[in-house]
N, CA, C and O atoms as a Tinker XYZ file with bonds, in Angstrom:
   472  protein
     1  N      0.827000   -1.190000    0.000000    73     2
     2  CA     0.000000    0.000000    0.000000    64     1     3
     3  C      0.872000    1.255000    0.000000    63     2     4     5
     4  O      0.619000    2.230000   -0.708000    81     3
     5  N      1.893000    1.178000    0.818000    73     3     6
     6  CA     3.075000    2.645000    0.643000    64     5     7
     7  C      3.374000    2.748000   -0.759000    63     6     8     9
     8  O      3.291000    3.921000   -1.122000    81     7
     9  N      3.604000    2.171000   -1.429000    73     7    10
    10  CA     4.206000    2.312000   -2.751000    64     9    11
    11  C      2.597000    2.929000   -3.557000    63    10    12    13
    12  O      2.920000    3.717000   -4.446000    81    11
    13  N      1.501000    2.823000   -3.500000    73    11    14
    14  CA     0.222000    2.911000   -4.027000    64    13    15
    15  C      0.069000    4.261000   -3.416000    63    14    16    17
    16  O     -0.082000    5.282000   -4.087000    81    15
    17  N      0.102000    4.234000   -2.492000    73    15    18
    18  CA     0.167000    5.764000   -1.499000    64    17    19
    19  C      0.838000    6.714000   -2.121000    63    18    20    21
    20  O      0.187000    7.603000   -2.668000    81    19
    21  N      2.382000    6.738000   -2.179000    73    19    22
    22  CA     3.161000    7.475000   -2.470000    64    21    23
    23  C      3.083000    7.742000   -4.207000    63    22    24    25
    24  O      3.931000    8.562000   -4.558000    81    23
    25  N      2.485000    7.367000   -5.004000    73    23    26
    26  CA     2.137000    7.558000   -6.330000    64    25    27
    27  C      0.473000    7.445000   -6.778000    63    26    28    29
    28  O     -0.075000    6.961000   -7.769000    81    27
    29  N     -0.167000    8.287000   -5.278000    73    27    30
    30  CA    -1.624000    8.443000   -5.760000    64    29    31
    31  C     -1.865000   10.001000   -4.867000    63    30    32    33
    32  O     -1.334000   10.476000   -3.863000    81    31
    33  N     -2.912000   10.464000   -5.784000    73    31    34
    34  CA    -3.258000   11.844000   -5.415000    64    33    35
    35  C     -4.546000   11.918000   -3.993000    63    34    36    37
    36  O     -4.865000   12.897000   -3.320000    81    35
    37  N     -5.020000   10.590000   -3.923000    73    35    38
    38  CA    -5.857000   10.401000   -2.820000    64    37    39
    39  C     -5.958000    8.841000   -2.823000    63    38    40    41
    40  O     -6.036000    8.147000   -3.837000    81    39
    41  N     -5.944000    8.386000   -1.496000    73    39    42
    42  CA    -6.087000    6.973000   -1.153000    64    41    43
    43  C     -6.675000    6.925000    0.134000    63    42    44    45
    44  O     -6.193000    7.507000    1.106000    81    43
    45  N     -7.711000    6.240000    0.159000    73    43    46
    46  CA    -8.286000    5.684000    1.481000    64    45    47
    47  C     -8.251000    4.563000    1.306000    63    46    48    49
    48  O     -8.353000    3.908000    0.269000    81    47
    49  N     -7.978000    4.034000    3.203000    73    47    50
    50  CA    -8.027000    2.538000    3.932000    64    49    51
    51  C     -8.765000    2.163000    4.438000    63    50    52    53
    52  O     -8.617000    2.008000    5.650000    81    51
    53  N    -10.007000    1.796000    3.793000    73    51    54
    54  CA   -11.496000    1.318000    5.096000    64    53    55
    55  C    -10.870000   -0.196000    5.754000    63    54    56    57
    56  O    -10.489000   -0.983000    4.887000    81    55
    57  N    -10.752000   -0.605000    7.029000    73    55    58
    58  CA   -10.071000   -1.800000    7.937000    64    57    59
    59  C    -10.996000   -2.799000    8.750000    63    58    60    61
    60  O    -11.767000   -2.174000    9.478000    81    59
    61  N    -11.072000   -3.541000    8.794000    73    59    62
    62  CA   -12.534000   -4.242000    9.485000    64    61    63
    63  C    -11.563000   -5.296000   10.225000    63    62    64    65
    64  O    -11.205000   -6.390000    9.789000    81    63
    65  N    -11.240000   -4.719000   11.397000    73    63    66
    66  CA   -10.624000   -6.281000   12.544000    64    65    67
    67  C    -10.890000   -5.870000   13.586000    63    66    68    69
    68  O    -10.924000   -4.640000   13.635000    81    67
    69  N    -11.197000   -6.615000   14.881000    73    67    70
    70  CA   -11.460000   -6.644000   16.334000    64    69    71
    71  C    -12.904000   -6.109000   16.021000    63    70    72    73
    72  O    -13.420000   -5.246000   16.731000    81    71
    73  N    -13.239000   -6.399000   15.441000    73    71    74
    74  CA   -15.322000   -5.842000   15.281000    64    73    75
    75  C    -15.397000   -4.826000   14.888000    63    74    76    77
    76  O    -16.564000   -4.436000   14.842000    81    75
    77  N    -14.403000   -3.869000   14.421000    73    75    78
    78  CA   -14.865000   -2.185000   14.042000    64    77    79
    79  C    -14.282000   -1.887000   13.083000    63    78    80    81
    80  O    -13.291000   -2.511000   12.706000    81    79
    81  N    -14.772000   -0.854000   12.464000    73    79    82
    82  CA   -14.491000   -1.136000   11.183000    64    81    83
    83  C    -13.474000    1.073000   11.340000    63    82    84    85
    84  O    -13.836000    2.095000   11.923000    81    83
    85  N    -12.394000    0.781000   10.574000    73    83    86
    86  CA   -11.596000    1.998000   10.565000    64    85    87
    87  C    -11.301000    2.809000    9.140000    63    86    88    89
    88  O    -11.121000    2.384000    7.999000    81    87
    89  N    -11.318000    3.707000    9.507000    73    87    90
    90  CA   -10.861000    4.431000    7.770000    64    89    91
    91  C     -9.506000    5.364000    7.997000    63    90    92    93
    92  O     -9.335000    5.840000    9.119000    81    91
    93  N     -8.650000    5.600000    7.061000    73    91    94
    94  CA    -8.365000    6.419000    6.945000    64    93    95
    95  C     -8.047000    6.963000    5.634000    63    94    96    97
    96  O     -8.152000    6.219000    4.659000    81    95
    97  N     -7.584000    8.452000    5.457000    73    95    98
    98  CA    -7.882000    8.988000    4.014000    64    97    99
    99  C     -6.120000    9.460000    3.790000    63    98   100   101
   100  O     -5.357000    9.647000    4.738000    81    99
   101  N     -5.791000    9.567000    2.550000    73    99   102
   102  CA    -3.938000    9.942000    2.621000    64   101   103
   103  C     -4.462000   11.473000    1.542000    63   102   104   105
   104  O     -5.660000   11.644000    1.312000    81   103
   105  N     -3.482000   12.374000    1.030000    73   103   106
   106  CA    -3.374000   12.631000   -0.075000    64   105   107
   107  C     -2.120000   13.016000   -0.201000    63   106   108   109
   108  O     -1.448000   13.496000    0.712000    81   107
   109  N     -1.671000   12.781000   -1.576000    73   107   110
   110  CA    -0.513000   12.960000   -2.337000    64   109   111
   111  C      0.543000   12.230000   -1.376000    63   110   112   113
   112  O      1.662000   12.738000   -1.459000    81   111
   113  N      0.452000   11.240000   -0.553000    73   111   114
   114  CA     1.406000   10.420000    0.259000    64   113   115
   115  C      0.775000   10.513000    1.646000    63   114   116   117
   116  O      0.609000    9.477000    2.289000    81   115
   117  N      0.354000   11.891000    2.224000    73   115   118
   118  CA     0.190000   11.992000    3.355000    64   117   119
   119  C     -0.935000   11.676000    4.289000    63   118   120   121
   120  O     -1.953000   11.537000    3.611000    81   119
   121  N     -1.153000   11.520000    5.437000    73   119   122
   122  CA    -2.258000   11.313000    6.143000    64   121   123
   123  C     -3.217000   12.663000    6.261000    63   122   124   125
   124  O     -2.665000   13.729000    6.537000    81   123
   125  N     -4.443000   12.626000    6.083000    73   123   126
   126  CA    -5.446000   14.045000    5.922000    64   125   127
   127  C     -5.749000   13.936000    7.600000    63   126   128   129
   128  O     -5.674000   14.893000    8.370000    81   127
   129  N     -5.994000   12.985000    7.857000    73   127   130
   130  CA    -5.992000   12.963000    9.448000    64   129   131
   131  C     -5.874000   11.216000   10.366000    63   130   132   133
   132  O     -5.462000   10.157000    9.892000    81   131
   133  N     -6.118000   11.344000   11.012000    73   131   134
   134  CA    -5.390000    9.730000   12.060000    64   133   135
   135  C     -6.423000    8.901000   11.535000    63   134   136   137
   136  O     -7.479000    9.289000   11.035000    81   135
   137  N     -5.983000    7.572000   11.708000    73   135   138
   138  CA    -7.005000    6.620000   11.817000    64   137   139
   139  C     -7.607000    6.459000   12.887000    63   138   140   141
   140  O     -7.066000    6.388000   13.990000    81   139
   141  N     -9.376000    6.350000   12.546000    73   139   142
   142  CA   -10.260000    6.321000   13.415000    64   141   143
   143  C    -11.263000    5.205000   12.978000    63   142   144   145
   144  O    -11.276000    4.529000   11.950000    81   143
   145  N    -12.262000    5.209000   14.268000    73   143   146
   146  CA   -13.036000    3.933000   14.202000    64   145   147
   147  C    -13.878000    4.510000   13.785000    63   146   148   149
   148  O    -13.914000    5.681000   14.162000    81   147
   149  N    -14.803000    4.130000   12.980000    73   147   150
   150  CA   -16.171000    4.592000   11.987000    64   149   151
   151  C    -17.198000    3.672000   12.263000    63   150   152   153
   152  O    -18.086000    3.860000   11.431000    81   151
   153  N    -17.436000    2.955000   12.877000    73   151   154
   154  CA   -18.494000    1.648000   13.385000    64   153   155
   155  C    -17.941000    0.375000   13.325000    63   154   156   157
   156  O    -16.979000   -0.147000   12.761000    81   155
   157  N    -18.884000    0.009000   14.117000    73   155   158
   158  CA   -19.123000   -1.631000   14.572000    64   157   159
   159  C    -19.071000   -2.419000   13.130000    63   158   160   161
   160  O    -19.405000   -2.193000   11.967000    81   159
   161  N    -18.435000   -3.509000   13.910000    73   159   162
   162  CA   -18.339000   -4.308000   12.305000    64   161   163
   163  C    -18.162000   -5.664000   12.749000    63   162   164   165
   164  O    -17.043000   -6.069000   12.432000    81   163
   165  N    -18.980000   -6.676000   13.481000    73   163   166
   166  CA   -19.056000   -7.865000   14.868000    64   165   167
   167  C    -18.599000   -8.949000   13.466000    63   166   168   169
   168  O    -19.285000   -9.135000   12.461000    81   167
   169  N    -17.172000   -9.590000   13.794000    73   167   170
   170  CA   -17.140000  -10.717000   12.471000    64   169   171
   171  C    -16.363000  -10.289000   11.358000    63   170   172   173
   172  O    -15.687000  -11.029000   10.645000    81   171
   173  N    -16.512000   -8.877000   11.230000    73   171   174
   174  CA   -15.985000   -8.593000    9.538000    64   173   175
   175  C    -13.879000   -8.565000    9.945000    63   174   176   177
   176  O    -13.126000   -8.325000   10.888000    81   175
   177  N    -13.815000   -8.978000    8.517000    73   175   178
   178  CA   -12.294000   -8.901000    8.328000    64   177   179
   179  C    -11.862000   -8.286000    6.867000    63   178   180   181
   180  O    -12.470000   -8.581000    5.838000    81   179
   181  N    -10.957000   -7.570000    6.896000    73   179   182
   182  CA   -10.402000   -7.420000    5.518000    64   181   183
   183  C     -9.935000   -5.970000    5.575000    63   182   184   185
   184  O     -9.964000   -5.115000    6.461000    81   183
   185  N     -9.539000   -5.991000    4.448000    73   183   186
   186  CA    -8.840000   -4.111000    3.686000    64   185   187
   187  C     -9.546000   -4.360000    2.703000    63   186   188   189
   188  O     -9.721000   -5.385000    2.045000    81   187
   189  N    -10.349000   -2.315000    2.584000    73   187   190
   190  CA   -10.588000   -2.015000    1.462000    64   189   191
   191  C     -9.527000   -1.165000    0.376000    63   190   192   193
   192  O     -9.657000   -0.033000    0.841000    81   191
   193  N     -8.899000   -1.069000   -0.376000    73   191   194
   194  CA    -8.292000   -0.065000   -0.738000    64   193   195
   195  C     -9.053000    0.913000   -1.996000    63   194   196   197
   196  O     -9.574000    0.322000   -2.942000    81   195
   197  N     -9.077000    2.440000   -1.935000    73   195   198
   198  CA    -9.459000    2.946000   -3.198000    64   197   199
   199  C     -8.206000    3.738000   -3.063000    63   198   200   201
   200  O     -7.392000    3.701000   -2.140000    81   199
   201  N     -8.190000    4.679000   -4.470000    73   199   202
   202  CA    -6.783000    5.376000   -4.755000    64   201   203
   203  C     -7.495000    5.876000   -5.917000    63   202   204   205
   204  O     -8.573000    5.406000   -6.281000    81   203
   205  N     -6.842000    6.910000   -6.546000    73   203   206
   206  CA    -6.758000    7.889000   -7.696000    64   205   207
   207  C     -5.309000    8.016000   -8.194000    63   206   208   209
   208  O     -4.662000    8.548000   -7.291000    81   207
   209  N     -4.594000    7.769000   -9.171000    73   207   210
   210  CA    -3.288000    7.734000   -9.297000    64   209   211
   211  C     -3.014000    9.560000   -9.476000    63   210   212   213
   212  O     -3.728000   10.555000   -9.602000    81   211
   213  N     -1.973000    9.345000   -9.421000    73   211   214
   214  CA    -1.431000   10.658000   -9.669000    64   213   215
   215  C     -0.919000   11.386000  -10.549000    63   214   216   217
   216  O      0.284000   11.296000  -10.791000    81   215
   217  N     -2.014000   12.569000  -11.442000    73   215   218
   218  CA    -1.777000   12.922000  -12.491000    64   217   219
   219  C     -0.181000   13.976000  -12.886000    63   218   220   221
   220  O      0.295000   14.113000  -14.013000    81   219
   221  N      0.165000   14.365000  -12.064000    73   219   222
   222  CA     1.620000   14.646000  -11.527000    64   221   223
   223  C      2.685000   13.639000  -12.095000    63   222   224   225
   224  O      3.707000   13.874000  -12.741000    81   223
   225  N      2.251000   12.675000  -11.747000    73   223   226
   226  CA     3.441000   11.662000  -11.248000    64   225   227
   227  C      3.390000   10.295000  -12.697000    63   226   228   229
   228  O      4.278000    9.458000  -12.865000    81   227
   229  N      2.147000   10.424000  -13.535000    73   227   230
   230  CA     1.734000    9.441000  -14.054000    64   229   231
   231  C      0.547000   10.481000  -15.577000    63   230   232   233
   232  O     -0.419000   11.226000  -15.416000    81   231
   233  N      1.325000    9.975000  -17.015000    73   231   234
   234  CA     0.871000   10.775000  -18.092000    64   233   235
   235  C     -0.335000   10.080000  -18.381000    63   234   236   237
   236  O     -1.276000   10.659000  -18.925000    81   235
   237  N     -0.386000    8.602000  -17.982000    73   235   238
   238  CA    -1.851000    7.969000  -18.317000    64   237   239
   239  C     -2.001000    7.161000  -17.523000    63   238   240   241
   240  O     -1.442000    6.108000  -17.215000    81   239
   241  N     -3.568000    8.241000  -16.886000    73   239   242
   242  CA    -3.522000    7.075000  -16.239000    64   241   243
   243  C     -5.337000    6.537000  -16.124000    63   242   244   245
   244  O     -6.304000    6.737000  -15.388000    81   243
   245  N     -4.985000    5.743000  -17.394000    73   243   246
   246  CA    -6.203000    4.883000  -17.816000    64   245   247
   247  C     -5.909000    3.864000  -17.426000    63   246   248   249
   248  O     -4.826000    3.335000  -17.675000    81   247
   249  N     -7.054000    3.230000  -16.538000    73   247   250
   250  CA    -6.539000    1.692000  -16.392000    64   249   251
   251  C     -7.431000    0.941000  -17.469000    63   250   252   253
   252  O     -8.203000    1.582000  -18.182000    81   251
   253  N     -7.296000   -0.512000  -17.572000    73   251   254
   254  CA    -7.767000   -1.466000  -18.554000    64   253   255
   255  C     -8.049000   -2.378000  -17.479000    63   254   256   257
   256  O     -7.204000   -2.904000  -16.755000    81   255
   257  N     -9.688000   -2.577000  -17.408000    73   255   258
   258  CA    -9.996000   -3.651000  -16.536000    64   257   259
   259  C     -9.528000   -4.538000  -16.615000    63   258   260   261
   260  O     -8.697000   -4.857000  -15.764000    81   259
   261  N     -9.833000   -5.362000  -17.669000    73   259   262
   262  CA    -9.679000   -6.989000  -18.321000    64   261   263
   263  C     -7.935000   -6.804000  -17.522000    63   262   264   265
   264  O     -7.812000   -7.499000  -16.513000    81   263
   265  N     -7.037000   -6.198000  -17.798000    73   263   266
   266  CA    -5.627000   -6.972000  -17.241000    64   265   267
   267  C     -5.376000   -6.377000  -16.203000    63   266   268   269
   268  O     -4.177000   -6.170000  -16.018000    81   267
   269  N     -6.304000   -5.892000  -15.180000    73   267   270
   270  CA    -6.282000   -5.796000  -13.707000    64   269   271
   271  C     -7.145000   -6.796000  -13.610000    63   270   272   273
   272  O     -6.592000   -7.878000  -13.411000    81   271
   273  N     -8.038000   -6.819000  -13.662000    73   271   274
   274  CA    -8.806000   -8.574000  -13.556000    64   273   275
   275  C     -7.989000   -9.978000  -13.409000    63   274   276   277
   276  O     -7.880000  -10.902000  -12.603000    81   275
   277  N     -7.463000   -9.561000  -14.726000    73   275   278
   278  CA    -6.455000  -11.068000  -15.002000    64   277   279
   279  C     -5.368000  -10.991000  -14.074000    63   278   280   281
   280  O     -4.839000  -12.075000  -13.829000    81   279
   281  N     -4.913000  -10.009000  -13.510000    73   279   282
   282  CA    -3.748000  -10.255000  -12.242000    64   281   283
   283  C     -4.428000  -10.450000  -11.045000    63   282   284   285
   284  O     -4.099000  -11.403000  -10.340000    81   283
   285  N     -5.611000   -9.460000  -10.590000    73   283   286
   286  CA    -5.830000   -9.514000   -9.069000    64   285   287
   287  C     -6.747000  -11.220000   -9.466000    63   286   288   289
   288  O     -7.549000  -11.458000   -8.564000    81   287
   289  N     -6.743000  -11.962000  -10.211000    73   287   290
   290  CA    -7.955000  -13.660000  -10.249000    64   289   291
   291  C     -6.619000  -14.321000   -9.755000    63   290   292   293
   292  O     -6.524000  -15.021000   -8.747000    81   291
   293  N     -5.242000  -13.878000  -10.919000    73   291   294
   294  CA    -4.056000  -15.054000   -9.981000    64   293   295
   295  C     -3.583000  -14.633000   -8.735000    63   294   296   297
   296  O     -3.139000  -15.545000   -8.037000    81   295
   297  N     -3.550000  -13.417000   -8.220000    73   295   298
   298  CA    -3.640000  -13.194000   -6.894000    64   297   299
   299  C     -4.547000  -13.900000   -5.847000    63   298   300   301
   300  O     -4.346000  -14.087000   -4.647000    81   299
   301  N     -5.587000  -14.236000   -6.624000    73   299   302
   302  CA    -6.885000  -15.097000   -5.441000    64   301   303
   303  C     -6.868000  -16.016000   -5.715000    63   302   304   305
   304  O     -7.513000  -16.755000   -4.970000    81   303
   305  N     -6.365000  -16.509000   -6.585000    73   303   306
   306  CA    -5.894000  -17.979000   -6.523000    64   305   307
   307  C     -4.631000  -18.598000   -6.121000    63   306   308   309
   308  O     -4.747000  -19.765000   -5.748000    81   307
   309  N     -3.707000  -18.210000   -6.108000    73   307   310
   310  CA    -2.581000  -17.734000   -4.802000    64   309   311
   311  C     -2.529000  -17.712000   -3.831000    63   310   312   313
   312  O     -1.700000  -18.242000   -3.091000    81   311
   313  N     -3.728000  -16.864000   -3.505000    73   311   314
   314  CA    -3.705000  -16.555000   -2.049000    64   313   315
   315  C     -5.039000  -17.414000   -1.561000    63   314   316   317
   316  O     -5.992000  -16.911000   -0.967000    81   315
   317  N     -4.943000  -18.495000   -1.846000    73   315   318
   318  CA    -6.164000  -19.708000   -1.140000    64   317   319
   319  C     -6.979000  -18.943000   -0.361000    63   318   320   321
   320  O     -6.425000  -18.349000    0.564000    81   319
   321  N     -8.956000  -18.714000   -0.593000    73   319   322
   322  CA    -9.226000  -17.876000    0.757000    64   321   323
   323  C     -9.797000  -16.512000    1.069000    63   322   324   325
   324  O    -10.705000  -16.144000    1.814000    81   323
   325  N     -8.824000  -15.773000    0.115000    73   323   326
   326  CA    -8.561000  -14.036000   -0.136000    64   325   327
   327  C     -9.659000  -14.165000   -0.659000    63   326   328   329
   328  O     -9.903000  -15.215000   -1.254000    81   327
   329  N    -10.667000  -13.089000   -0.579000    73   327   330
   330  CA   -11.876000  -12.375000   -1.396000    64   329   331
   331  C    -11.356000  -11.181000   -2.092000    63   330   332   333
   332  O    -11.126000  -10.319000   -1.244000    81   331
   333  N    -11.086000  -10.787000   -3.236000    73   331   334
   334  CA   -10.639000   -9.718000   -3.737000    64   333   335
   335  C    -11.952000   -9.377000   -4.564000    63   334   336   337
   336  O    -12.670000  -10.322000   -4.892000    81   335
   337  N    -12.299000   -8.119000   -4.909000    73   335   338
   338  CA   -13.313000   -7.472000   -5.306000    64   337   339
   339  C    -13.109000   -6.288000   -6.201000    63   338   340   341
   340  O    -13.644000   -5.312000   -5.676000    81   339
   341  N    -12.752000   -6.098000   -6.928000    73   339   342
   342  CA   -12.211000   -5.014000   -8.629000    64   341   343
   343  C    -13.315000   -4.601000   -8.639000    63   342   344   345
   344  O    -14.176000   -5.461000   -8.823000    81   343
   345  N    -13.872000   -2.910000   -8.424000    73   343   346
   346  CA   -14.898000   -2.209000   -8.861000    64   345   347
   347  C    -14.059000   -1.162000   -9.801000    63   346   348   349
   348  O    -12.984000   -0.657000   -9.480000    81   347
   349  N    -14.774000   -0.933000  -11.043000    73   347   350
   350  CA   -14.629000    0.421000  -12.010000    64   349   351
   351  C    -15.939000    1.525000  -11.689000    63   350   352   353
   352  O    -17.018000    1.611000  -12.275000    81   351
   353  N    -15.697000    1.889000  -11.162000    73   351   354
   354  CA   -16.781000    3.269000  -10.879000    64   353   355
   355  C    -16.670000    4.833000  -11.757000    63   354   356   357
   356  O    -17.208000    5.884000  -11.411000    81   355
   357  N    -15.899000    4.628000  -12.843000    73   355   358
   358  CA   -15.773000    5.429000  -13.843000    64   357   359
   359  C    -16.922000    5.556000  -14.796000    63   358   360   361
   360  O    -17.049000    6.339000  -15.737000    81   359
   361  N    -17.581000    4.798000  -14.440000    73   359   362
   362  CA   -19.088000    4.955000  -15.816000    64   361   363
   363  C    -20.094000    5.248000  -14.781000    63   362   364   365
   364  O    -19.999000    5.247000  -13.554000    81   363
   365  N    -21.266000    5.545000  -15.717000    73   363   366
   366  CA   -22.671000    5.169000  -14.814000    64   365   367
   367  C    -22.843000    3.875000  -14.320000    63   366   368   369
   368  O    -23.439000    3.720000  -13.254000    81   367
   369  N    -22.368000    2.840000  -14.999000    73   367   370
   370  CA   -22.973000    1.458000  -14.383000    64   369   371
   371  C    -21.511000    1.252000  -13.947000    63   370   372   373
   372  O    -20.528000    1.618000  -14.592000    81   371
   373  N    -21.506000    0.703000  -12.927000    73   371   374
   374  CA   -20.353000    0.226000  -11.863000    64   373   375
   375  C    -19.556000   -1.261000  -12.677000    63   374   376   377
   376  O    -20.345000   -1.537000  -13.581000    81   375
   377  N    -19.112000   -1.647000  -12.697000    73   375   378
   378  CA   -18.193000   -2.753000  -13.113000    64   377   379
   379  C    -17.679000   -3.369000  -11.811000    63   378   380   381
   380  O    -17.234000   -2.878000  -10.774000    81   379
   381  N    -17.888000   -4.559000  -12.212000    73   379   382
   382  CA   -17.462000   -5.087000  -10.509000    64   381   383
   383  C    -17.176000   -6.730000  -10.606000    63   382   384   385
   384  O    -18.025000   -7.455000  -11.124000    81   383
   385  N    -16.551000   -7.002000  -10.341000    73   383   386
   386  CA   -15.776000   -8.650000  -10.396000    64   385   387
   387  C    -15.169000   -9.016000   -9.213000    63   386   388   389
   388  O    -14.154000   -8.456000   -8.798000    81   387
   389  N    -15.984000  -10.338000   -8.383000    73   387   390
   390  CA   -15.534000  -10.794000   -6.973000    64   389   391
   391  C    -14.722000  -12.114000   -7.662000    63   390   392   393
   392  O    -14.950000  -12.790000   -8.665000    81   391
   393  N    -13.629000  -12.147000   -6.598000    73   391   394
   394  CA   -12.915000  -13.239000   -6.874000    64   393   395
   395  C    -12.810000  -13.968000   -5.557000    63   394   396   397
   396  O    -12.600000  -13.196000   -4.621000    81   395
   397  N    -12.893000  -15.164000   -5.245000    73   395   398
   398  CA   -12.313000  -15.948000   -4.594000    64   397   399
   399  C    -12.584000  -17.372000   -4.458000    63   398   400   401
   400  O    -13.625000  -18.026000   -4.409000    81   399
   401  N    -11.545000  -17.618000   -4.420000    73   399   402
   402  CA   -11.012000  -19.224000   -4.074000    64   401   403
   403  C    -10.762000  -20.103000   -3.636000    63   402   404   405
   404  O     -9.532000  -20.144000   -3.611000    81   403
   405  N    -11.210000  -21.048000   -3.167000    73   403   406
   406  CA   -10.616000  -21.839000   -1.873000    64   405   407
   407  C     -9.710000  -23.135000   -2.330000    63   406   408   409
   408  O     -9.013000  -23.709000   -1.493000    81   407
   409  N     -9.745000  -23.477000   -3.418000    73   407   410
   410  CA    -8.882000  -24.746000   -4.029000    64   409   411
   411  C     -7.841000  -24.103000   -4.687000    63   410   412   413
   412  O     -7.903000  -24.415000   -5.877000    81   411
   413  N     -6.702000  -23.179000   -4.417000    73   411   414
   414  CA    -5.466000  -22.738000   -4.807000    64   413   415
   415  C     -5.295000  -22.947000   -6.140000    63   414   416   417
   416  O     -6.221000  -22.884000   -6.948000    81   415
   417  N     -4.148000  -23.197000   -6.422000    73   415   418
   418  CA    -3.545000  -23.849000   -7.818000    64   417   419
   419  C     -4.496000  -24.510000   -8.314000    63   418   420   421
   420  O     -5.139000  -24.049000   -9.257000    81   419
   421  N     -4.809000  -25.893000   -7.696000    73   419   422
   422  CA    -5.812000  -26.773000   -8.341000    64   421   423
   423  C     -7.038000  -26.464000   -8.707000    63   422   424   425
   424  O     -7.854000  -27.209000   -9.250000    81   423
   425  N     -7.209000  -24.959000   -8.297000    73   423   426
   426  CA    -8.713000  -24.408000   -8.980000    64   425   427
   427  C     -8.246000  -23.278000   -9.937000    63   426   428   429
   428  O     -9.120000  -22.645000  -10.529000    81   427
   429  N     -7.356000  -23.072000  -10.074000    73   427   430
   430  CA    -6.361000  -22.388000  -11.258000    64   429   431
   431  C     -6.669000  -23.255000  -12.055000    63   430   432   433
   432  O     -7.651000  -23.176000  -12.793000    81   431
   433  N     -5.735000  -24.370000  -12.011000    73   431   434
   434  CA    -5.808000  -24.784000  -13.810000    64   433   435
   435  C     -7.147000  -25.383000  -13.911000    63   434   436   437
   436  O     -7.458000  -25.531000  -15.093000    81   435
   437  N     -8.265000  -25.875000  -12.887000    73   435   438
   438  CA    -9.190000  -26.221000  -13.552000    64   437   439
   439  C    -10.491000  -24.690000  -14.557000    63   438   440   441
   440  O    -11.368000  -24.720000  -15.421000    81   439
   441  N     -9.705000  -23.455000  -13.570000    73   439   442
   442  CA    -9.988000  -22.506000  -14.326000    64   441   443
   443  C     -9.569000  -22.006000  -16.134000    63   442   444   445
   444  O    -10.191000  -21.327000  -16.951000    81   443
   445  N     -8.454000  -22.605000  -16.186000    73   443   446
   446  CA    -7.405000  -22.235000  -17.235000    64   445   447
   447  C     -8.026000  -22.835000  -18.448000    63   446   448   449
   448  O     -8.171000  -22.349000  -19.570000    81   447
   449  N     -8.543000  -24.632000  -17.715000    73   447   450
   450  CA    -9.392000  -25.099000  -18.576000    64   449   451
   451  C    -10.313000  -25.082000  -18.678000    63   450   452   453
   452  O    -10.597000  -26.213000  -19.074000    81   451
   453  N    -11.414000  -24.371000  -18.580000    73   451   454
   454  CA   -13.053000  -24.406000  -18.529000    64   453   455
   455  C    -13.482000  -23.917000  -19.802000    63   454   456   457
   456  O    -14.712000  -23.947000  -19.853000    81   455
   457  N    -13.060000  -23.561000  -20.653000    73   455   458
   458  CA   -13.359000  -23.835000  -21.839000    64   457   459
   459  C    -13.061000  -24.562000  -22.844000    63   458   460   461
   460  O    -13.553000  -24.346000  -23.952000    81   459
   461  N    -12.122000  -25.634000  -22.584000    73   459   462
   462  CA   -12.078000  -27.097000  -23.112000    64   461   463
   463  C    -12.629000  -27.848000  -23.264000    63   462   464   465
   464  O    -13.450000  -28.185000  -22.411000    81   463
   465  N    -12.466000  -28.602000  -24.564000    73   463   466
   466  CA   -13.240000  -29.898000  -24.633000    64   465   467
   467  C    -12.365000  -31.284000  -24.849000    63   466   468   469
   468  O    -11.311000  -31.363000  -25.481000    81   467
   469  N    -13.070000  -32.381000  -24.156000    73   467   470
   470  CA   -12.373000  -33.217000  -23.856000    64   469   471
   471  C    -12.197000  -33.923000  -25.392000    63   470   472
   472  O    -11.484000  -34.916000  -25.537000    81   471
C-alpha cells in the first residue's frame, strides 16, 4: 500500500478487525488525518483499498480492466481464501468482479481449462 500511497493523489483505507471497522484517508502520500473507528463491524475482516493515481506523477492514467482482472484472479488464486473485489466506478454502471477461491492452484488450472473440450 506505501508504494500505491506514495504515487496516488488520494487513497483511502477502510479496515474491518477486532469488530470495528476503521478508515483512513492519505493525499498525495500523506495522512489528511489519524485513523479512526467509523463503526461496529461484529465478524468482519479485511482491507478495502481505493486510490486515484497521480496525475503529476503518471501521463496515463487509464486503467484497462480486463488486465487488472487477469492479475488480481491469480492473486486469489494464490492466495487460497482471499476475497478480492475489482470495482470500475468510472461509468454510470459500476463494473465489478468478486474473486475468490478456496482450491489454490488446483482451482487455477481447472480454471485455465473451462473452456475445453475433452
Amino acid at each position: 500500500v506505501s508504494v500505491v500511497n506514495a504515487l496516488s493523489s488520494k487513497l483511502g483505507l477502510r479496515i474491518w478487525r477486532d469488530d470495528k471497522e476503521h478508515y483512513i484517508e492519505f493525499a498525495h502520500g500523506d495522512a489528511v488525518a489519524p485513523l479512526k473507528v467509523v463503526g461496529d463491524a461484529p465478524g468482519k475482516r479485511g482491507t478495502e483499498v481505493t486510490f486515484l493515481a497521480s496525475t503529476e506523477t503518471f501521463k496515463n492514467v487509464e486503467y484497462d480492466f480486463a488486465t487488472l482482472e487477469h492479475r488480481l484472479r491469480e492473486l486469489a488464486f494464490l492466495n487460497s481464501g482471499v476475497h478480492i473485489v475489482l470495482s470500475d466506478m468510472r461509468h454510470a454502471v459500476e463494473k465489478r468482479e468478486e474473486m475468490h477461491y478456496s482450491g489454490g492452484v488446483e482451482e487455477f488450472v481447472k480454471y485455465l481449462d473451462r473452456n475445453k473440450k475433452a
